[in-house]
C-alpha positions in Angstrom: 14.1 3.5 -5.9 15.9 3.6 -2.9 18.7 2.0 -2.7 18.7 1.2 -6.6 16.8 -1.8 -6.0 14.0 -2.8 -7.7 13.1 -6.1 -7.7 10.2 -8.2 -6.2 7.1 -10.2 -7.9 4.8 -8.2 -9.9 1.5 -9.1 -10.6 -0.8 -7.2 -13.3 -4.2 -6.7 -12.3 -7.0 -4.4 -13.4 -8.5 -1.7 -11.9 -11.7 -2.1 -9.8 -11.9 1.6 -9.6 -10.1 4.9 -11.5 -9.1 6.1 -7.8 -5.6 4.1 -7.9 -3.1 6.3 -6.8 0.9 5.3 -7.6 2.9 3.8 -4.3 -0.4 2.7 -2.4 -1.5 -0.2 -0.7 -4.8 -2.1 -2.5 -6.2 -5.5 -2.3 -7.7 -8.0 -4.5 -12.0 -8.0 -4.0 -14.1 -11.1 -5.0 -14.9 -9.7 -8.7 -10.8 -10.1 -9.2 -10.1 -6.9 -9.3 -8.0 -4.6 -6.8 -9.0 -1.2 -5.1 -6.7 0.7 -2.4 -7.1 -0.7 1.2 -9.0 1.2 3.8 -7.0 -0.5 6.3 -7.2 -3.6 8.2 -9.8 -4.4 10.1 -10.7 -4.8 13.9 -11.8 -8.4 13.6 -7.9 -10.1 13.2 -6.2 -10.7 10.4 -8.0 -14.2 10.0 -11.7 -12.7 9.8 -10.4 -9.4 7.8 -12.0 -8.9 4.2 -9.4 -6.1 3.7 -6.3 -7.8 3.2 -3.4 -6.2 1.5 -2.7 -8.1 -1.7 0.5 -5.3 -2.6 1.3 -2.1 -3.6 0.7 -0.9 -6.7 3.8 0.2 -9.2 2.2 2.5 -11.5 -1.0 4.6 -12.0 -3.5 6.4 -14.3 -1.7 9.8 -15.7 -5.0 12.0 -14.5 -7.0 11.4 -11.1 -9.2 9.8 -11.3 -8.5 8.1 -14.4 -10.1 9.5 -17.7 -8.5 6.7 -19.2 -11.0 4.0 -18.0 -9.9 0.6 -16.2 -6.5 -1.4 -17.3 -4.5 -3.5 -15.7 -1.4 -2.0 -13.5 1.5 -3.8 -11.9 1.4 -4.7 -8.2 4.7 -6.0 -5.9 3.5 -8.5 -3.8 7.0 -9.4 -2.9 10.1 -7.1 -2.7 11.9 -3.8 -2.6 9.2 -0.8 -2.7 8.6 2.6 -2.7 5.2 2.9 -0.7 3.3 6.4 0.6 3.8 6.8 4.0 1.0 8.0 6.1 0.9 11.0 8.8 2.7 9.0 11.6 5.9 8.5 12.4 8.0 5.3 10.8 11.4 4.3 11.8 13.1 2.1 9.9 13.3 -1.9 10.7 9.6 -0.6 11.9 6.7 -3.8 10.4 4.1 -1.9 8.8 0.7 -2.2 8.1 -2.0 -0.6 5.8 -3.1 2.9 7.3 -7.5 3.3 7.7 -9.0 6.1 5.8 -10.7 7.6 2.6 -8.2 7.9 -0.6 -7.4 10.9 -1.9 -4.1 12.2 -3.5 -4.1 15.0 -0.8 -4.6 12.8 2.0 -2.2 9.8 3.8 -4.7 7.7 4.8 -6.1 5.1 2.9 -3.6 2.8 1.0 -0.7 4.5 2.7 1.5 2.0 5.2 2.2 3.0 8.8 4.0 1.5 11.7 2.3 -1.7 13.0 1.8 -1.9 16.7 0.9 -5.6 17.1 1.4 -8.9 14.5 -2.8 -9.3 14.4 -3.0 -5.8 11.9 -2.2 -7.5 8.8 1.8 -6.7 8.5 2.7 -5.9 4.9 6.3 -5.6 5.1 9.2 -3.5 6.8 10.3 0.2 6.5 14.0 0.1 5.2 13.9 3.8 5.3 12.6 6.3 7.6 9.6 9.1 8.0 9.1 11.7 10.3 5.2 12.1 11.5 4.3 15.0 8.9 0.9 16.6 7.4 2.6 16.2 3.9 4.6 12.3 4.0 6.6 11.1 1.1 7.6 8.2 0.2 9.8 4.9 2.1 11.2 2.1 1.1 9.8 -1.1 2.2 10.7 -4.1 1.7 7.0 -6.3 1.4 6.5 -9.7 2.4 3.2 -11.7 3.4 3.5 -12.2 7.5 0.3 -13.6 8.2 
């Protein structure tokens, strides 16, 4: 963890699908469950189905999971590592959750990126910075509900 912080509120939850990847961005669906995000959506925050509920702390050891659903830890509040996406993020930047399929080859869905405006669902900050690259790593975030 950067900065050798690691504290925030964790929530356990269980898997709505064996596609969680480690670091990502989901959200909590109806059947109380969460998924990775596939970004916020066009409508504003207020109408938006797809809102960020944390980022999830730990994984299945295979992808997708061969180990069936159980619950993981999710920060909803606090210091995080969090994938970045393929854009550039300076830190101090607000972020939001990037759009996209998941995959643990791609950076788009689940992964945070700079937020241009306060209507895309901000997440948190950047306290570290990223470079825009094909192959991101991880930041550290620091994630609070702005909404």
């Amino acid at each position: 963890m950067a900065y050798g912080l690691n504290a925030g509120l964790d929530f356990s939850k269980t898997m709505g699908s064996t596609n969680i990847i480690r670091y990502r961005v989901v959200r909590l669906t109806s059947g109380n469950v969460i998924i990775h995000t596939t970004g916020p959506s066009t409508a504003g925050v207020a109408a938006t189905t797809r809102r960020a509920y944390g980022v999830v702390q730990d994984g299945p050891r295979s992808f997708p999971s061969t180990q069936g659903k159980y619950e993981l830890p999710v920060r909803a509040i606090g210091w995080s590592k969090v994938q970045a996406s393929t854009k550039a993020i300076k830190a101090g930047a607000l972020l939001t959750h990037s759009s996209g399929a998941v995959g643990t080859t791609t950076y788009l869905g689940g992964c945070v990126k700079a937020s241009t405006a306060a209507t895309q669902d901000v997440i948190g900050f950047a306290l570290t910075s990223q470079a825009a690259t094909a192959t991101p790593g991880l930041i550290a975030a620091f994630l609070h509900a702005v909404r």
